[in-house]
C-alpha positions in Angstrom: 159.2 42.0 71.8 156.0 41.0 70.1 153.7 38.9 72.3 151.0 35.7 70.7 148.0 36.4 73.0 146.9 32.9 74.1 143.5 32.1 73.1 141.0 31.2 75.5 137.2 31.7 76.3 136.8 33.6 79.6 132.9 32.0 79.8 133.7 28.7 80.0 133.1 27.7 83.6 135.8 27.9 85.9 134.6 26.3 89.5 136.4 23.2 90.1 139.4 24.3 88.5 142.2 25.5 89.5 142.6 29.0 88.6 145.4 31.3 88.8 145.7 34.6 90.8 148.4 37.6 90.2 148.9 39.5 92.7 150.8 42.6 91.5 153.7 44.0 93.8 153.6 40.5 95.0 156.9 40.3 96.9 156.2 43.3 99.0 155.3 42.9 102.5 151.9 42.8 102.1 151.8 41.6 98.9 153.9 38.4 99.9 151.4 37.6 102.7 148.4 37.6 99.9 150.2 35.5 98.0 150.9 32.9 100.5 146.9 33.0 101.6 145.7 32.7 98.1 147.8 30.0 97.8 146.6 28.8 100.9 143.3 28.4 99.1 144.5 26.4 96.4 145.2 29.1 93.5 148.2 28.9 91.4 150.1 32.1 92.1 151.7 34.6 89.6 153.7 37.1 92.1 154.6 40.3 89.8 157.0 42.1 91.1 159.4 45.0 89.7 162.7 43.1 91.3 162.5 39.6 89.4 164.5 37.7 91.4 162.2 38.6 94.9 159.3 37.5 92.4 160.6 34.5 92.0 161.8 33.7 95.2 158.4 34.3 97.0 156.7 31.9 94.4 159.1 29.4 95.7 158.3 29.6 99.0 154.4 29.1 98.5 152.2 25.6 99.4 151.1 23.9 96.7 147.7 23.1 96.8 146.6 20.3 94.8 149.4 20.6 92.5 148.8 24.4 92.1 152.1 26.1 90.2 153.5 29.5 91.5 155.6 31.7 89.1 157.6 34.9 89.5 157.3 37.4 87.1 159.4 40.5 87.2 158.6 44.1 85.1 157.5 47.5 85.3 153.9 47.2 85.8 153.2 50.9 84.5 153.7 49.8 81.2 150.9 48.5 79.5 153.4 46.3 77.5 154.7 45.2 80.6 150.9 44.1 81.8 149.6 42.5 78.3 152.9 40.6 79.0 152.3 39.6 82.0 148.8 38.8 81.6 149.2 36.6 78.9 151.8 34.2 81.1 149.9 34.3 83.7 146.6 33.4 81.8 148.7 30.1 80.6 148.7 28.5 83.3 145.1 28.5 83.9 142.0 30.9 84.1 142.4 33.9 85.9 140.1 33.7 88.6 141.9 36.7 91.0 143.7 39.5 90.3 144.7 41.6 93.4 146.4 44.9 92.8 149.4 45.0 95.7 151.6 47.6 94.1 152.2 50.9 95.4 155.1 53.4 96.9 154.9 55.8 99.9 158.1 58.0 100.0 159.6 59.5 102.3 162.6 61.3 103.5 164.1 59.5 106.1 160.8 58.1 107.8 159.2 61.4 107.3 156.9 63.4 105.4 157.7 64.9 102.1 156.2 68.4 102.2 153.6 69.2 98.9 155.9 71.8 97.8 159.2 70.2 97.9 157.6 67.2 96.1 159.2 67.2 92.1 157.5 66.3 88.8 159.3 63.0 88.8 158.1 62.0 92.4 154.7 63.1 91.8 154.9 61.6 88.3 155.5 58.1 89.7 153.6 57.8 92.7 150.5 58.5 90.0 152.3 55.7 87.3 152.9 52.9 90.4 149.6 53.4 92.6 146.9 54.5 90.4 148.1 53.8 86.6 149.4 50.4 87.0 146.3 49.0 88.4 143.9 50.2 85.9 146.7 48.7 83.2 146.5 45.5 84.9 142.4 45.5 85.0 142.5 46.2 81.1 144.8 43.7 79.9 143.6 40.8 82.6 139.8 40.9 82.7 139.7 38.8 79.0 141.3 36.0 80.7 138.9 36.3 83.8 135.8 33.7 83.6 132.4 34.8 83.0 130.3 32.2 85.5 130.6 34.7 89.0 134.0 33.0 90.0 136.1 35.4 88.9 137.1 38.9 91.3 139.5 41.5 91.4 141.0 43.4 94.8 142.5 46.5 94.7 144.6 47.4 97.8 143.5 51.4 98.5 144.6 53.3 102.2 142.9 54.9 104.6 144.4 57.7 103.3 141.3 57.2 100.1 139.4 58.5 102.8 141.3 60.8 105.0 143.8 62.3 102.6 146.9 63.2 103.7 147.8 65.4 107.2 149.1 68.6 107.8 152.8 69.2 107.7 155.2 67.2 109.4 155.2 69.2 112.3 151.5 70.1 112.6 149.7 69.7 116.4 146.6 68.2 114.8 145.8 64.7 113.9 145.7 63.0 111.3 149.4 62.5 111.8 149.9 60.5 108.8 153.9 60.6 107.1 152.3 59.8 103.7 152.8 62.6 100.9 149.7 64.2 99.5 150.7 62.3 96.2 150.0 59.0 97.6 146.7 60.1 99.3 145.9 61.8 95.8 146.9 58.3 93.7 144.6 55.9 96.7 141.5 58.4 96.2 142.0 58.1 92.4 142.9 53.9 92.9 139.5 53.3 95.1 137.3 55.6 92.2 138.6 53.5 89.8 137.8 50.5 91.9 134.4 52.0 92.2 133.9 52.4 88.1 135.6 49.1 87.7 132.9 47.3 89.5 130.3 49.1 87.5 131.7 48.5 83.8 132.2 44.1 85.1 129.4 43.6 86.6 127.8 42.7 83.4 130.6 40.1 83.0 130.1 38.7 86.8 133.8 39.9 87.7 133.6 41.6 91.1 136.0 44.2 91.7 136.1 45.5 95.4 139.2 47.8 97.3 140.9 46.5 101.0 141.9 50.1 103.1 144.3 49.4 105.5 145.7 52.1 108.1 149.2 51.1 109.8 150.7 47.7 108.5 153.6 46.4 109.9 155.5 46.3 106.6 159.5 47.6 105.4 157.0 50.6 103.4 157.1 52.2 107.0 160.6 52.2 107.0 161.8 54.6 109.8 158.7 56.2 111.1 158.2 56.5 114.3 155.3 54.3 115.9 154.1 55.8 119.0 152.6 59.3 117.4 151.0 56.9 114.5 149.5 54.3 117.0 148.1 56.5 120.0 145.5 57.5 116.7 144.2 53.8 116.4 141.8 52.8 119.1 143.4 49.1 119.0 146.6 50.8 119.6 148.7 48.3 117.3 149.6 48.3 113.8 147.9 45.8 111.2 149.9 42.5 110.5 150.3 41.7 106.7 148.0 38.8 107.5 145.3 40.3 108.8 145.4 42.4 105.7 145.5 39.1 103.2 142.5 37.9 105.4 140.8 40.8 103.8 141.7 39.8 100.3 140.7 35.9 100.4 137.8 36.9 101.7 136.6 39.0 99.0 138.1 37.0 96.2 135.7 34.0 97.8 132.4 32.3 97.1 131.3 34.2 100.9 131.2 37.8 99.2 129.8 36.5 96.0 127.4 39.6 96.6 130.0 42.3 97.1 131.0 44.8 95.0 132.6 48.0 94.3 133.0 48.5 98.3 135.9 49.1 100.1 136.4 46.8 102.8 138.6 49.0 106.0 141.1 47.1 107.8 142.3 50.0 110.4 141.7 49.0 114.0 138.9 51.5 114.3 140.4 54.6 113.2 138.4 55.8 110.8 134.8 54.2 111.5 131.9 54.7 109.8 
C-alpha cells in the first residue's frame, strides 16, 4: 500500500495547539496508563498497538480535553512501513508534539527465566526487532512531523535492566534476581544508547529525547513471577504502579524539563541508586 506523506512544516509554532502524542505499545499496561495521563494533559492520543482492536478500545476510554481526538492504530511497529504509516495518520490530526516509545516484550517460560543458551534465533531475533528496532523506526519516521519551537519531546521507556543487565541463572544465590532474559537486558542497553544519540542528533531541532527506567511494575508483562524474591531487592519493598511510571513520562514531555535531555530518568523505589 502506497502512502501520500501529508505535508506540513514542523517549525511552525506549536504552543497553544493541540498537538498529538503516540505512544507506541499503547494498550499495554503501562503504555495504557501513559496514554490516559497524556491525555490528561490535553494531547490528542494515537495508541499504536500490535492487537488493533485493544488500540482502539483504550483510545475510547480516554478524557477529552478540550476536544482533543484519540485514535487506535493497530500494526507491527518493527516495520518501517508499518511506522511511516503510522506516523503519517497520526501527524493528521495535529503536530506531533510527543512521541513515547511503550513497546517492548520480556519472555518467559512460565514466570521464569529463559536461560542464554536455550534462547533461539527467532526469540533473540524479536526481542531485538520489538524493544530496540521499533523505537529507532518510530524516531525516524516521526521527528519530521515534530515542531521545531522547544515544544516538541520524545520518551523512550528503557529498564533497569539498561543498567544492571540481566542476573545469573534462575537458580543463582546472588542478587540481582531479575526473571528477564539477557536478550531483553541486551535490547534496553541498546534502547537507552540510542536514546542517548537521539538526543544528540535533535537537539539542533529543539526535540528532546530522554529514557524513563523502571524496575518492578505491576503490569500482565510480569505474568507469573513470583513477588516476594523480586520485592525483598527494592528498598520500598513494593512494585511500581503503571501510574507512577506515566508520572515519569508527562513530566518529561512538559514545559518543567524544557532543560532535560538525553538522561534517563529511574523509577525503581531505590534499587539501583546513584
Amino acid at each position: 500500500m502506497t502512502t501520500t506523506l501529508p505535508q506540513t512544516d514542523a517549525s511552525t509554532p506549536a504552543r497553544g495547539r493541540t498537538q498529538t502524542a503516540i505512544v507506541t505499545g499503547g494498550a499495554g499496561g503501562i503504555g495504557a496508563a501513559i496514554s490516559r495521563r497524556l491525555a490528561e494533559a490535553g494531547y490528542g492520543i494515537v495508541v499504536a498497538d500490535i492487537d488493533a482492536e485493544a488500540a482502539c478500545r483504550t483510545a475510547e476510554t480516554l478524557p477529552e480535553v478540550d476536544g482533543a481526538e484519540h485514535r487506535g492504530f493497530g500494526g507491527d511497529l518493527t516495520s518501517s512501513a508499518v511506522n511511516r504509516e503510522l506516523t503519517a495518520f497520526a501527524a493528521d490530526g495535529g503536530p506531533l508534539g510527543a512521541i513515547v516509545n511503550a513497546v517492548g516484550i520480556s519472555p518467559k517460560r512460565n514466570g521464569k527465566k529463559i536461560p542464554f543458551h536455550e534462547l533461539s534465533d527467532d526469540e533473540w531475533n524479536r526481542v531485538m526487532a520489538v524493544n530496540a528496532s521499533a523505537p529507532f523506526f518510530m524516531v525516524r519516521e516521526a521527528h519530521r512531523y515534530m515542531p521545531t519551537d522547544g515544544s516538541a519531546s520524545i520518551v523512550n521507556l528503557l529498564s533497569i535492566t539498561a543498567k544492571l543487565g540481566a542476573g545469573g541463572a534462575e537458580q543463582a544465590d546472588f542478587p540481582p534476581f531479575l526473571p528477564s532474559t539477557i536478550a531483553y537486558a541486551a535490547s534496553k542497553a541498546a534502547l537507552q544508547n540510542l536514546t542517548a544519540s537521539l538526543s544528540r542528533e535533535l537537539a539542533p531541532l529543539q526535540i528532546r529525547v530522554n529514557g524513563v527506567a523502571p524496575g518492578f511494575v505491576q503490569t500482565p508483562m510480569m505474568g507469573g513471577v513470583p513477588a516476594d524474591r523480586l520485592i525483598s531487592q527494592v528498598p520500598m519493598k513494593r512494585f511500581a504502579r503503571p501510574e507512577e511510571i506515566a508520572e515519569a513520562v508527562a513530566f518529561l514531555v512538559s514545559d518543567k524539563a524544557s532543560y532535560i535531555n538525553g538522561t534517563s530518568l529511574d523509577v525503581n523505589g531505590g534499587w539501583l541508586t546513584c
